[in-house]
TIGUKOL-533534 format. One record per atom (N, C-alpha, C, O): residue number from 0; residue in three letters; atom name; x, y, z. Coordinates in Angstrom, 2 decimals, always signed. Layout:
[NUM; 'Ala'; 'CA'; [X; Y; Z]]
...
// end
This chain:
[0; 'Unk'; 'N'; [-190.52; -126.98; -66.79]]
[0; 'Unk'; 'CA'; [-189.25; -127.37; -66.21]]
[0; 'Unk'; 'C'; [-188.87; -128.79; -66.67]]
[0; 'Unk'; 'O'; [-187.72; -129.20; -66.81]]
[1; 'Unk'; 'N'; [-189.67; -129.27; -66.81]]
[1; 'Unk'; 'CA'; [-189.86; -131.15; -67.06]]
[1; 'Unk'; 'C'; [-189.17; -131.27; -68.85]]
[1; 'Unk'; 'O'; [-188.28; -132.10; -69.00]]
[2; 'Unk'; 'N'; [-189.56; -130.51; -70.00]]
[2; 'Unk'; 'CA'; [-189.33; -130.28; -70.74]]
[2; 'Unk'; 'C'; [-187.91; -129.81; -70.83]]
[2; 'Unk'; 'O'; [-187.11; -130.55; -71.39]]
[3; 'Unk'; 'N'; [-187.48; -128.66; -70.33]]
[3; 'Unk'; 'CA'; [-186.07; -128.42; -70.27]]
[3; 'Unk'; 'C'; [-185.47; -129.16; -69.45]]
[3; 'Unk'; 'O'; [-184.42; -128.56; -69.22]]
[4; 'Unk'; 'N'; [-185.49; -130.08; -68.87]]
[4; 'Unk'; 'CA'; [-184.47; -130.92; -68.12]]
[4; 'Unk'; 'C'; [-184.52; -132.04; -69.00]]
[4; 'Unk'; 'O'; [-183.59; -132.83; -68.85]]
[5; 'Unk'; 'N'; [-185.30; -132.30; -69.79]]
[5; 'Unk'; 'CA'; [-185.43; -133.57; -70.51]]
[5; 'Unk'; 'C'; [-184.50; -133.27; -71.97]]
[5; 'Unk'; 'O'; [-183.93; -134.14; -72.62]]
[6; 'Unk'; 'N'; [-184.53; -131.77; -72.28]]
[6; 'Unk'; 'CA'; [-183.62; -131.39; -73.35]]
[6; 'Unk'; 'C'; [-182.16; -131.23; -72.86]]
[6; 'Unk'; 'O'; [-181.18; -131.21; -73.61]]
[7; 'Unk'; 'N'; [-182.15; -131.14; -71.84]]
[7; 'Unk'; 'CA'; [-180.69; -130.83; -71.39]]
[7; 'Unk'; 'C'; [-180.14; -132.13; -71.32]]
[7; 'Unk'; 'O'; [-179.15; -132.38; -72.02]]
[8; 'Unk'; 'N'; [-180.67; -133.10; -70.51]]
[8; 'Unk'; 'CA'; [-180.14; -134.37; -70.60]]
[8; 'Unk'; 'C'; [-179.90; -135.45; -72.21]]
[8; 'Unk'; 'O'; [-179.15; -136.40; -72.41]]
[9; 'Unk'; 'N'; [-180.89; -134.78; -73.09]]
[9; 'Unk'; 'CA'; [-181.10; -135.37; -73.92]]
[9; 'Unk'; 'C'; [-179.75; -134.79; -75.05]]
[9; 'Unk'; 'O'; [-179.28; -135.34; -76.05]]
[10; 'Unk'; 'N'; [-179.50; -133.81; -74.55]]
[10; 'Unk'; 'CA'; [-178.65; -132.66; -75.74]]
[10; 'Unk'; 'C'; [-177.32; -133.57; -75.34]]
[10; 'Unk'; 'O'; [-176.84; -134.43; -76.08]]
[11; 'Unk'; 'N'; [-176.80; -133.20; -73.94]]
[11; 'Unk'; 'CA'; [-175.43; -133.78; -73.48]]
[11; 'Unk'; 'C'; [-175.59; -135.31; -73.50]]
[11; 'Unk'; 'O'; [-174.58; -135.80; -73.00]]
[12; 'Unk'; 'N'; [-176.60; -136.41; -73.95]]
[12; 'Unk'; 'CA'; [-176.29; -137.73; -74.18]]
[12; 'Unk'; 'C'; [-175.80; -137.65; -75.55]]
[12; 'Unk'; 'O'; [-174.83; -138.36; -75.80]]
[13; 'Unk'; 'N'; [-176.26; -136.93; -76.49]]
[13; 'Unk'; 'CA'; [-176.27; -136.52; -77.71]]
[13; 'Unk'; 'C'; [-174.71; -136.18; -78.01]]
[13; 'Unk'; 'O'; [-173.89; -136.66; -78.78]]
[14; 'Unk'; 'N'; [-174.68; -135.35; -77.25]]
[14; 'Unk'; 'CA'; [-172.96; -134.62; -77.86]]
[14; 'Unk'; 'C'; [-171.80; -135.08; -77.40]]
[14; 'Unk'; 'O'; [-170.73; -134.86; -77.96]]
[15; 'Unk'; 'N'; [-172.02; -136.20; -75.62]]
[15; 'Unk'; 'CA'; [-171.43; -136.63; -75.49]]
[15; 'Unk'; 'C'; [-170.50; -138.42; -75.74]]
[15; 'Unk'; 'O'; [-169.40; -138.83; -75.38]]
[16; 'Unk'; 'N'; [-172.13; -139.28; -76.83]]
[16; 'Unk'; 'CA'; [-171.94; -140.13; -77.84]]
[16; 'Unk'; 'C'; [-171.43; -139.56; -79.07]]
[16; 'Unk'; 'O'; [-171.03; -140.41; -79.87]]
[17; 'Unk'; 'N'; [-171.35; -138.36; -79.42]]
[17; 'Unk'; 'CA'; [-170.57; -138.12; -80.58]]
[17; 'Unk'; 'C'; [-169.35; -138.19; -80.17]]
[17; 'Unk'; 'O'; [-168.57; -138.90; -80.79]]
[18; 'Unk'; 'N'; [-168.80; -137.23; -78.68]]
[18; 'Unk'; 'CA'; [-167.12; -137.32; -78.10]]
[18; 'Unk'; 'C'; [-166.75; -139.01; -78.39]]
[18; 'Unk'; 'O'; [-165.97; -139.36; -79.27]]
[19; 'Unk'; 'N'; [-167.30; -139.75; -77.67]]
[19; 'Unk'; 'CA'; [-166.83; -140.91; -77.72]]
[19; 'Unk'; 'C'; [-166.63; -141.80; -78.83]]
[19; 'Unk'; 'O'; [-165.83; -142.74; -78.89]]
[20; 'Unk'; 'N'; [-167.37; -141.44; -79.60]]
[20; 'Unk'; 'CA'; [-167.58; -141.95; -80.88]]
[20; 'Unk'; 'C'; [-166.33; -142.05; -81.95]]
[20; 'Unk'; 'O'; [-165.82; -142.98; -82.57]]
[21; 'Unk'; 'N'; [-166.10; -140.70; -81.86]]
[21; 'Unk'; 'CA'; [-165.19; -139.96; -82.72]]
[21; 'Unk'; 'C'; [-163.90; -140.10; -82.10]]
[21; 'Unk'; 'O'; [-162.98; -140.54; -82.79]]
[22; 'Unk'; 'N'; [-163.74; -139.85; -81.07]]
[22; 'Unk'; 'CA'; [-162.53; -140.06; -80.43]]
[22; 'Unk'; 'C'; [-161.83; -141.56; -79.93]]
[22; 'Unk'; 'O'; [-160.65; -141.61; -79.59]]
[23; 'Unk'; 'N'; [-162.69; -142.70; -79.93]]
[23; 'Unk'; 'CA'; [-162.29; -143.86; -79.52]]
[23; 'Unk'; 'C'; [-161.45; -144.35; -80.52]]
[23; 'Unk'; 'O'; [-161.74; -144.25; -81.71]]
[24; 'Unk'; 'N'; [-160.32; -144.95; -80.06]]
[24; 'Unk'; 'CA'; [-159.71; -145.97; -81.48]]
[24; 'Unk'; 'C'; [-160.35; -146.66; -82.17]]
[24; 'Unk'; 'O'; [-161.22; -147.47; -81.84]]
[25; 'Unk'; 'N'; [-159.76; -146.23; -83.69]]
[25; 'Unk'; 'CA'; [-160.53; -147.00; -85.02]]
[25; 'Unk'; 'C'; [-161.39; -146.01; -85.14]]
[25; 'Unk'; 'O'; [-162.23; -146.80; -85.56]]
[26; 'Unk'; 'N'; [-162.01; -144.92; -85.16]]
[26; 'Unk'; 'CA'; [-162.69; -143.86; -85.81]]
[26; 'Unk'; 'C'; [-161.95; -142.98; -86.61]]
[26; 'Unk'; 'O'; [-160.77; -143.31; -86.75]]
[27; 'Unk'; 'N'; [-162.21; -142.21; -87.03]]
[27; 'Unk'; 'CA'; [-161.96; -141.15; -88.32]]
[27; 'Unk'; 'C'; [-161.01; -140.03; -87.35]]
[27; 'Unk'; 'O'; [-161.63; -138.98; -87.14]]
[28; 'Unk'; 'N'; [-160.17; -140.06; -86.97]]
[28; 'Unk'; 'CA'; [-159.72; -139.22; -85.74]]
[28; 'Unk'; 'C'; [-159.52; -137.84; -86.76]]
[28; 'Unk'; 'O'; [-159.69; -136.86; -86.03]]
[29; 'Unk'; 'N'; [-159.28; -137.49; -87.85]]
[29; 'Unk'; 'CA'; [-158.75; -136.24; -88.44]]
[29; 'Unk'; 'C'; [-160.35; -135.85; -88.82]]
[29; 'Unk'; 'O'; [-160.27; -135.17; -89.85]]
[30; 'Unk'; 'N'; [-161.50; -135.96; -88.51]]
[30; 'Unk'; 'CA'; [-162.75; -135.34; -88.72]]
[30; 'Unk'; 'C'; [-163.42; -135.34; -87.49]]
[30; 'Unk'; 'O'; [-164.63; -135.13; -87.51]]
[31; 'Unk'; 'N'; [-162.71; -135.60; -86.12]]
[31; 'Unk'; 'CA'; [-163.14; -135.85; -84.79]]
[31; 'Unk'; 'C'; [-163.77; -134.25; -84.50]]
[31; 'Unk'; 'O'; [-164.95; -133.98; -84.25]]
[32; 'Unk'; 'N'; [-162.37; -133.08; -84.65]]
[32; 'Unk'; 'CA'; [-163.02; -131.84; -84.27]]
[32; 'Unk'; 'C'; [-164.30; -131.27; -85.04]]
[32; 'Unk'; 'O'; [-165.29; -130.82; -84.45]]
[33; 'Unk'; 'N'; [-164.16; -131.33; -86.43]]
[33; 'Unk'; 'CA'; [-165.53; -131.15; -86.83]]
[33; 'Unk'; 'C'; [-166.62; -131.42; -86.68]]
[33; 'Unk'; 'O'; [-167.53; -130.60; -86.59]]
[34; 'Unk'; 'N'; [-166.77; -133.30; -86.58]]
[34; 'Unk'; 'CA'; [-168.28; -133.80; -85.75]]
[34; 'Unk'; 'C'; [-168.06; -133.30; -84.61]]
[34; 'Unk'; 'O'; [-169.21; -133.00; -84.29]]
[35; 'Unk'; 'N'; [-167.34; -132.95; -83.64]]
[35; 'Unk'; 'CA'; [-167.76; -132.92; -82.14]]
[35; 'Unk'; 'C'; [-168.31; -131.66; -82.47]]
[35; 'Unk'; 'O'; [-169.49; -131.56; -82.12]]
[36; 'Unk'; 'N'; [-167.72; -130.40; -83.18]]
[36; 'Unk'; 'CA'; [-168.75; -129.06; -83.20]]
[36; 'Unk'; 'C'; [-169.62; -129.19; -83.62]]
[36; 'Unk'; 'O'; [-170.56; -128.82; -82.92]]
[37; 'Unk'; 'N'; [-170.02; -129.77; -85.04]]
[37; 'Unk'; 'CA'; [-170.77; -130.07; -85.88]]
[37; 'Unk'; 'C'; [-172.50; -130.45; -84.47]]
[37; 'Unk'; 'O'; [-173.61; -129.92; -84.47]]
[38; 'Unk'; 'N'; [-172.11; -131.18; -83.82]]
[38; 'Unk'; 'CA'; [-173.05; -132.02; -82.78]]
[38; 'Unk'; 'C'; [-173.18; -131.30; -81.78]]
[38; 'Unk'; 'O'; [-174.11; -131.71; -81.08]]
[39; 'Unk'; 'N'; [-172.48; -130.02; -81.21]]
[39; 'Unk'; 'CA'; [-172.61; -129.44; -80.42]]
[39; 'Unk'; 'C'; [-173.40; -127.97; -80.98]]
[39; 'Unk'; 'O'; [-174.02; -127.20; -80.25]]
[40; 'Unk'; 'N'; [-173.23; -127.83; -82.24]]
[40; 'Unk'; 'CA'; [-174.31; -126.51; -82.71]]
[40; 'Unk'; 'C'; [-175.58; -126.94; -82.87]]
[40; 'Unk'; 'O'; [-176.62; -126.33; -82.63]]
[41; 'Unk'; 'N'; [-175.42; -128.22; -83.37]]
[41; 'Unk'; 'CA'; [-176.86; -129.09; -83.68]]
[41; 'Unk'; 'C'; [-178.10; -129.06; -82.60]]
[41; 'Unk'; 'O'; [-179.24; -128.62; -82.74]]
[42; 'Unk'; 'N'; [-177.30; -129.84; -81.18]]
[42; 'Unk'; 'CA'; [-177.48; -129.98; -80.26]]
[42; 'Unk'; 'C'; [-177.86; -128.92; -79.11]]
[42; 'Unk'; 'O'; [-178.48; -129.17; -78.08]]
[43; 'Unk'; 'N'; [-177.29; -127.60; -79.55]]
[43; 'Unk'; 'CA'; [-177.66; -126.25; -78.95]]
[43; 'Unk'; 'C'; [-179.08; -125.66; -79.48]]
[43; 'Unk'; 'O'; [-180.07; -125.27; -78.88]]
[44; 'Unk'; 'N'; [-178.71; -125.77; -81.08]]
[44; 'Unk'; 'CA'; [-179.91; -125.46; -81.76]]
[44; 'Unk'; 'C'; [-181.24; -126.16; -81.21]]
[44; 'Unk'; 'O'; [-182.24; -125.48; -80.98]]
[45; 'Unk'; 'N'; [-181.22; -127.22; -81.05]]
[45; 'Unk'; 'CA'; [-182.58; -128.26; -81.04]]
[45; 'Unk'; 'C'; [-182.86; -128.02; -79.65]]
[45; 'Unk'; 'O'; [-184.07; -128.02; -79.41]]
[46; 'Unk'; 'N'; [-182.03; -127.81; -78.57]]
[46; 'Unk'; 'CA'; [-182.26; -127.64; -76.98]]
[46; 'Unk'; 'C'; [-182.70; -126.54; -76.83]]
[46; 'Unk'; 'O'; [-183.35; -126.21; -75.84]]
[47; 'Unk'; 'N'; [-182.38; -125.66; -77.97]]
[47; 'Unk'; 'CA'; [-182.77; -123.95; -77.02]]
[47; 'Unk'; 'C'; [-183.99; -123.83; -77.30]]
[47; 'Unk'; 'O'; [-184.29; -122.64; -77.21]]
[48; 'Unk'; 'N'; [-184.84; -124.45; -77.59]]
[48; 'Unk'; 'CA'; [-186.37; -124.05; -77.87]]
[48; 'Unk'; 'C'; [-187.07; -124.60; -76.53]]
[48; 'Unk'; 'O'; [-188.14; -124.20; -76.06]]
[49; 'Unk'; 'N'; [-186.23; -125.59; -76.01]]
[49; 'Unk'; 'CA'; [-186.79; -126.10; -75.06]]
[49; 'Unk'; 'C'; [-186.65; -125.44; -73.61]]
[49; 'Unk'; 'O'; [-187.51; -125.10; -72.81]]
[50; 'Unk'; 'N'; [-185.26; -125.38; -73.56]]
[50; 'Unk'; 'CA'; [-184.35; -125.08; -72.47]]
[50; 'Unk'; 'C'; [-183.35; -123.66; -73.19]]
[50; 'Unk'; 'O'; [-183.89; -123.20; -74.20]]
[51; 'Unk'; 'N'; [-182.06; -122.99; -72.79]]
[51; 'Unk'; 'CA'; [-181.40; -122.51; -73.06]]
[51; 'Unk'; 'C'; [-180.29; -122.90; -73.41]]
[51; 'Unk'; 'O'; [-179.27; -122.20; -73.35]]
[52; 'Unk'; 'N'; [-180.38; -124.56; -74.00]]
[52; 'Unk'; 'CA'; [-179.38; -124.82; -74.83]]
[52; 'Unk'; 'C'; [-177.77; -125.00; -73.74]]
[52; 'Unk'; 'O'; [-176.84; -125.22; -74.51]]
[53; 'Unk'; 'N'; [-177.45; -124.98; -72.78]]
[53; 'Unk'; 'CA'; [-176.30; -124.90; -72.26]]
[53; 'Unk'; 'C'; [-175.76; -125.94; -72.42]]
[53; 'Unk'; 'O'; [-174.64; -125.90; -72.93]]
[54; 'Unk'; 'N'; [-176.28; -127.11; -72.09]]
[54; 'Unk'; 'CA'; [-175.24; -128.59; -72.31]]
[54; 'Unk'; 'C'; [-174.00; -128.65; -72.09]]
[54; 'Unk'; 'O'; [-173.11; -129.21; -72.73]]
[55; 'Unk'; 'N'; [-173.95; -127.86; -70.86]]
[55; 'Unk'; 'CA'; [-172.35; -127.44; -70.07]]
[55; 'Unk'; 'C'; [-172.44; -126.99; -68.55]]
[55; 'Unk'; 'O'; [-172.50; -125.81; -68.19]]
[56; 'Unk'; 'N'; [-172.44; -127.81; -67.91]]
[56; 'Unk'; 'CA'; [-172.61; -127.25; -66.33]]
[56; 'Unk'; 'C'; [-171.59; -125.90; -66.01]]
[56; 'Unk'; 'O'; [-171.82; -124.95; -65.27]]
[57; 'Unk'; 'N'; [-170.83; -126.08; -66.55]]
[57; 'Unk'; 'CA'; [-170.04; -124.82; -66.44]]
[57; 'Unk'; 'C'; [-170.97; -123.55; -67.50]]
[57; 'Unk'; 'O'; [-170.70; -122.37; -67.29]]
[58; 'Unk'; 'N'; [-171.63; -123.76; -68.19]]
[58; 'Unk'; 'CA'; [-172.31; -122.41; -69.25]]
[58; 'Unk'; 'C'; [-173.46; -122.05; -68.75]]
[58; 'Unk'; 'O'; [-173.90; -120.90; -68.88]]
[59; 'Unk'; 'N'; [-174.29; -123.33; -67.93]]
[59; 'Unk'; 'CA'; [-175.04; -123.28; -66.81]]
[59; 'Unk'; 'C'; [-175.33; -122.27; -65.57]]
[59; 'Unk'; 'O'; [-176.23; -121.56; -65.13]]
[60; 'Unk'; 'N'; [-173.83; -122.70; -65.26]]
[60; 'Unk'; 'CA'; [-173.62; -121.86; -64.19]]
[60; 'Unk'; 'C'; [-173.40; -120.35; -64.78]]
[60; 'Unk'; 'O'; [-173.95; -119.50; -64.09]]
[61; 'Unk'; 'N'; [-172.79; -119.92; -65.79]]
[61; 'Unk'; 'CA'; [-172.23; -118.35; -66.55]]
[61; 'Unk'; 'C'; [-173.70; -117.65; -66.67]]
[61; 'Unk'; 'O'; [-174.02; -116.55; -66.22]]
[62; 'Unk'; 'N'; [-174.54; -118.61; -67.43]]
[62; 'Unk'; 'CA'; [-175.89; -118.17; -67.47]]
[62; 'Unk'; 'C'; [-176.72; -117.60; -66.12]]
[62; 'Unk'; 'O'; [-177.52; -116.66; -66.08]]
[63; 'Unk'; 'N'; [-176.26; -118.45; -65.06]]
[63; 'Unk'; 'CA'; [-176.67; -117.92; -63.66]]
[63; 'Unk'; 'C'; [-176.15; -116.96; -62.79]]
[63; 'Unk'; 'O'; [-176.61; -116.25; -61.89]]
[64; 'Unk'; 'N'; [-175.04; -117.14; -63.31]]
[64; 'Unk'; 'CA'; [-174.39; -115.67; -62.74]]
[64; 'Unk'; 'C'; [-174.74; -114.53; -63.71]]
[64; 'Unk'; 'O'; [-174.61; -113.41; -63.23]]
[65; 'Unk'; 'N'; [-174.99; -114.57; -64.50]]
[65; 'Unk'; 'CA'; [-175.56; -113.51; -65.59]]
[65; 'Unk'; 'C'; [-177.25; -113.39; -65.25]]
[65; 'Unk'; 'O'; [-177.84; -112.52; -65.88]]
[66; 'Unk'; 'N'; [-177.68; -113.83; -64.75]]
[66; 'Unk'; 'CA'; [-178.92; -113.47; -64.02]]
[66; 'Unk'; 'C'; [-180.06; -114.51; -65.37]]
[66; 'Unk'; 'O'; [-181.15; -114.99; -65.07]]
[67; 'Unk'; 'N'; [-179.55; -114.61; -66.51]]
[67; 'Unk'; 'CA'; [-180.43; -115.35; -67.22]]
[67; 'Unk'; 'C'; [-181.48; -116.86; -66.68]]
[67; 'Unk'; 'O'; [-182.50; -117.31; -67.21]]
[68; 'Unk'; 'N'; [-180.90; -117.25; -65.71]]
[68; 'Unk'; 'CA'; [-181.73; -118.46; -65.24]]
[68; 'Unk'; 'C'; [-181.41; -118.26; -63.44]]
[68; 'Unk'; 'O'; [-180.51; -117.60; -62.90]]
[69; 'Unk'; 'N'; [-182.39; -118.99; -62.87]]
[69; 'Unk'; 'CA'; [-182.48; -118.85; -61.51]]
[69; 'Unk'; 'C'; [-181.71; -120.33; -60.82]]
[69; 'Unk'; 'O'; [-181.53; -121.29; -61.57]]
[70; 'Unk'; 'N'; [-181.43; -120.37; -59.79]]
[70; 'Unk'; 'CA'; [-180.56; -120.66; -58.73]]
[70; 'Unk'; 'C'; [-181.21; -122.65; -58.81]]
[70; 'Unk'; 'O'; [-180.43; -123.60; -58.87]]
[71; 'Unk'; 'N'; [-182.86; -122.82; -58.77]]
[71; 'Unk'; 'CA'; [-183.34; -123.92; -59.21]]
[71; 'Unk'; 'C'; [-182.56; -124.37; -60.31]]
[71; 'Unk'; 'O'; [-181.59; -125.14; -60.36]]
[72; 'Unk'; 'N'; [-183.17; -123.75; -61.16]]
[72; 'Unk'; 'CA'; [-182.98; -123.69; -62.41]]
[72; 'Unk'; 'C'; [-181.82; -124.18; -63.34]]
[72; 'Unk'; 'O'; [-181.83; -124.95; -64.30]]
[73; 'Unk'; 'N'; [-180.40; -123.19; -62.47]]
[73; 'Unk'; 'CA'; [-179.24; -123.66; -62.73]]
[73; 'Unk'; 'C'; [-178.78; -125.42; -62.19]]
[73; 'Unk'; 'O'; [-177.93; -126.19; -62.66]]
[74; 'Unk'; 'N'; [-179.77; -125.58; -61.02]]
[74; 'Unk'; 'CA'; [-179.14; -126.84; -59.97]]
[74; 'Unk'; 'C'; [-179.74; -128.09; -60.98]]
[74; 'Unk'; 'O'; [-179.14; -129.15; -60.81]]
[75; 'Unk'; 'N'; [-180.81; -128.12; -61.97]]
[75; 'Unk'; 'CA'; [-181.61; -128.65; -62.22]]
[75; 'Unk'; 'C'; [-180.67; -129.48; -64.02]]
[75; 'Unk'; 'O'; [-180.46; -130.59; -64.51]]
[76; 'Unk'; 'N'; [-180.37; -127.67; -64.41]]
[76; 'Unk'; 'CA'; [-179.34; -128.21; -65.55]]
[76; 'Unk'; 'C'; [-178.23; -129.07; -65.51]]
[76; 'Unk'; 'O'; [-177.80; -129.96; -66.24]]
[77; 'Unk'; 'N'; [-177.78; -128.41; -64.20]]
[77; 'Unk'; 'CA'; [-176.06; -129.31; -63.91]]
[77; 'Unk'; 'C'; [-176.86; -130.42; -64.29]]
[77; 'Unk'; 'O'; [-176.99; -130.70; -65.48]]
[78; 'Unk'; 'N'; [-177.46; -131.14; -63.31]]
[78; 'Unk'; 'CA'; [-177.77; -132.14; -62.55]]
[78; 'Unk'; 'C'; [-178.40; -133.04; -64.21]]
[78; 'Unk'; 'O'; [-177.91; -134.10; -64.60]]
[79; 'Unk'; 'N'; [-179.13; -132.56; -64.66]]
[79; 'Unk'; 'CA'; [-179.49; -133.17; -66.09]]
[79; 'Unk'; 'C'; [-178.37; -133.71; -66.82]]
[79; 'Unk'; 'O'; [-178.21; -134.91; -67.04]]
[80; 'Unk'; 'N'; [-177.52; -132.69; -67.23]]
[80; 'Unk'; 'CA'; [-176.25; -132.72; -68.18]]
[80; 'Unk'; 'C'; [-175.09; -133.75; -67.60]]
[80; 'Unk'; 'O'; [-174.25; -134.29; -68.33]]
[81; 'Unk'; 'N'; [-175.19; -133.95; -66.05]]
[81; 'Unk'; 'CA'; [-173.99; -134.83; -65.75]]
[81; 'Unk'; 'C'; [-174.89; -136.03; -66.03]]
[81; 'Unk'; 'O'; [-174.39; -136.99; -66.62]]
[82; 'Unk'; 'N'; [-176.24; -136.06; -65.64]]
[82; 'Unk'; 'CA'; [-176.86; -137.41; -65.95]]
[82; 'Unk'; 'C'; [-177.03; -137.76; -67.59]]
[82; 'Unk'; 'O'; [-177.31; -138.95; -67.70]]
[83; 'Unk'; 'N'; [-176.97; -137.24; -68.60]]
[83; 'Unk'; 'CA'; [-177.01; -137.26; -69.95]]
[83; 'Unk'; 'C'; [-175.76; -137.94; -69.65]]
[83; 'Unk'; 'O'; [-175.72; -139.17; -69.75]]
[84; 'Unk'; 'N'; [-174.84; -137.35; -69.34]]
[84; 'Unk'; 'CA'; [-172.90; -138.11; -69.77]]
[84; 'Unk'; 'C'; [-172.86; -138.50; -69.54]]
[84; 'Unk'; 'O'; [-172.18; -139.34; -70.14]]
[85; 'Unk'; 'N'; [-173.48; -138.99; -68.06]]
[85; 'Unk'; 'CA'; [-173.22; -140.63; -67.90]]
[85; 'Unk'; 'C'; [-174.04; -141.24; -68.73]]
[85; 'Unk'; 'O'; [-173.15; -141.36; -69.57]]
[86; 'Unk'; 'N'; [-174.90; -141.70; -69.22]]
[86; 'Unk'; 'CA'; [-175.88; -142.04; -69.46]]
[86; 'Unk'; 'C'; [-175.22; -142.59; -70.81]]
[86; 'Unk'; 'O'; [-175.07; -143.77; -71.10]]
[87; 'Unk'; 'N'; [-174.80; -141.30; -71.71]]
[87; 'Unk'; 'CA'; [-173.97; -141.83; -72.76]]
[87; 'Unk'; 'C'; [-172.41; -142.38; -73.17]]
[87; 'Unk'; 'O'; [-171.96; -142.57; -74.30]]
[88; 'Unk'; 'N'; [-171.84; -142.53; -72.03]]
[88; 'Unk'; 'CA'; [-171.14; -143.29; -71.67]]
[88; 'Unk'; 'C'; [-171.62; -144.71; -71.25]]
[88; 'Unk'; 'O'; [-171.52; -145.68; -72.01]]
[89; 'Unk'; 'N'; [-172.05; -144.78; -70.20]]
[89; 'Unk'; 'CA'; [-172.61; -146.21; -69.97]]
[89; 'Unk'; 'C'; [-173.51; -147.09; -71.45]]
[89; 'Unk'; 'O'; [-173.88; -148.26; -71.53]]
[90; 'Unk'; 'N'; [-173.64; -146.02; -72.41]]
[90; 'Unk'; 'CA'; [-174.56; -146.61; -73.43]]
[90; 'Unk'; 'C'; [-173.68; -147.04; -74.66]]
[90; 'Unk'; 'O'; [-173.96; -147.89; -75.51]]
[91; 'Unk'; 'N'; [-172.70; -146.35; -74.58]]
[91; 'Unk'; 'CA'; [-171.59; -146.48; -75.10]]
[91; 'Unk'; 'C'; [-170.31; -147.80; -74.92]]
[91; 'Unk'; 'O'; [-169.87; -148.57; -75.77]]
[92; 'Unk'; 'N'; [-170.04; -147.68; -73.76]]
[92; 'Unk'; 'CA'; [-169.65; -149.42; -73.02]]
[92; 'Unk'; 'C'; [-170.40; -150.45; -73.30]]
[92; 'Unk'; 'O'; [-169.72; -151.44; -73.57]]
[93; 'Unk'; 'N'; [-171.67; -150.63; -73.36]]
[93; 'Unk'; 'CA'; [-172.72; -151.55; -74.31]]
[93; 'Unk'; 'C'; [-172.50; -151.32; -75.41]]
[93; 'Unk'; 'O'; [-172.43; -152.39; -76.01]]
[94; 'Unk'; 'N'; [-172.35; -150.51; -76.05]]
[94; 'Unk'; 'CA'; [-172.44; -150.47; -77.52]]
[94; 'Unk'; 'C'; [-171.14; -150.88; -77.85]]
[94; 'Unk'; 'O'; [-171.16; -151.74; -78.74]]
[95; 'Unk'; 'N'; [-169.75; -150.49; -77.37]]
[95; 'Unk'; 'CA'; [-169.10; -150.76; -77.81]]
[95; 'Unk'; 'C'; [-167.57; -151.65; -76.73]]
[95; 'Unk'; 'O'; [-166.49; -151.17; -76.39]]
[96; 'Unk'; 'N'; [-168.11; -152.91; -76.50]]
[96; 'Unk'; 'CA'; [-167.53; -153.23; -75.12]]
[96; 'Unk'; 'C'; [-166.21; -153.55; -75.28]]
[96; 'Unk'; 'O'; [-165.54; -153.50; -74.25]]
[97; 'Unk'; 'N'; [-165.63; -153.89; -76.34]]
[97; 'Unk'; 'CA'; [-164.46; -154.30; -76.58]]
[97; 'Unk'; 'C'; [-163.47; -153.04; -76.65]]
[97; 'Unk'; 'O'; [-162.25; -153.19; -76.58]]
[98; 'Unk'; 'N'; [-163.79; -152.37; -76.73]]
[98; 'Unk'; 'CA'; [-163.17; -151.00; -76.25]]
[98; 'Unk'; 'C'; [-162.81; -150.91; -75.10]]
[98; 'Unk'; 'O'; [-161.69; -150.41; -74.95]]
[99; 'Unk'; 'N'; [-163.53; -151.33; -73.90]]
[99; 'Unk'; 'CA'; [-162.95; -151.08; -72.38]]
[99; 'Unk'; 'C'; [-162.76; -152.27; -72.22]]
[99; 'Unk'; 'O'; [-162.84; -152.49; -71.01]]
[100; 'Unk'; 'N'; [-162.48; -153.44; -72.92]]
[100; 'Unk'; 'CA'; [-161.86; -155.02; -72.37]]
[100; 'Unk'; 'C'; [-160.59; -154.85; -72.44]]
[100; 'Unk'; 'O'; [-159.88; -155.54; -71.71]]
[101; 'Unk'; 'N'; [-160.09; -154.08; -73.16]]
[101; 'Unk'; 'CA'; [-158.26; -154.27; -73.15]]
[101; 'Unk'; 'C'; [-157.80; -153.92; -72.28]]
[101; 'Unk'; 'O'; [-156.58; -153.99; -72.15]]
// end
């Protein structure tokens, strides 16, 4: 369990420093949709060995209503994946602070 919560959080810090990345002013905005998929197949790929790859509290939950993961299980992913986004957000405001000074 320790393992897949550590991929889930780790996947959505991952895909959600690419959103920001790509999308903030002064990036490459006409190659934004490609890295963001590009990072999100990547990021599925490398998680599902661990976990089932969802890196979506909402795909989380589809998976649980589809009986594929249990009721823990599902509470455990949300709960990872919102902490990954924040996580890469807040890492992101350090990294790039002059972005949220204006």
């Amino acid at each position: 369990m320790l393992t897949s919560a550590l991929a889930e959080t780790l996947g959505s810090f991952v895909f959600v420093t690419v959103i920001l990345a790509t999308t903030t002013k002064g990036a490459i905005e006409t190659l934004a949709p490609l890295l963001i998929g590009l990072a999100l197949a990547v990021a599925i790929y490398v998680c599902s060995k661990a976990s089932l790859g969802a890196l979506n509290p909402v795909v989380a939950l589809v998976m649980y209503l589809r009986g594929d993961i249990n009721a823990v299980t599902t509470a455990v992913y949300v709960i990872c994946e919102v902490i990954g986004a924040l996580l890469a957000f807040a890492w992101w405001k350090v990294a790039r602070p002059a972005v949220f000074l204006k």
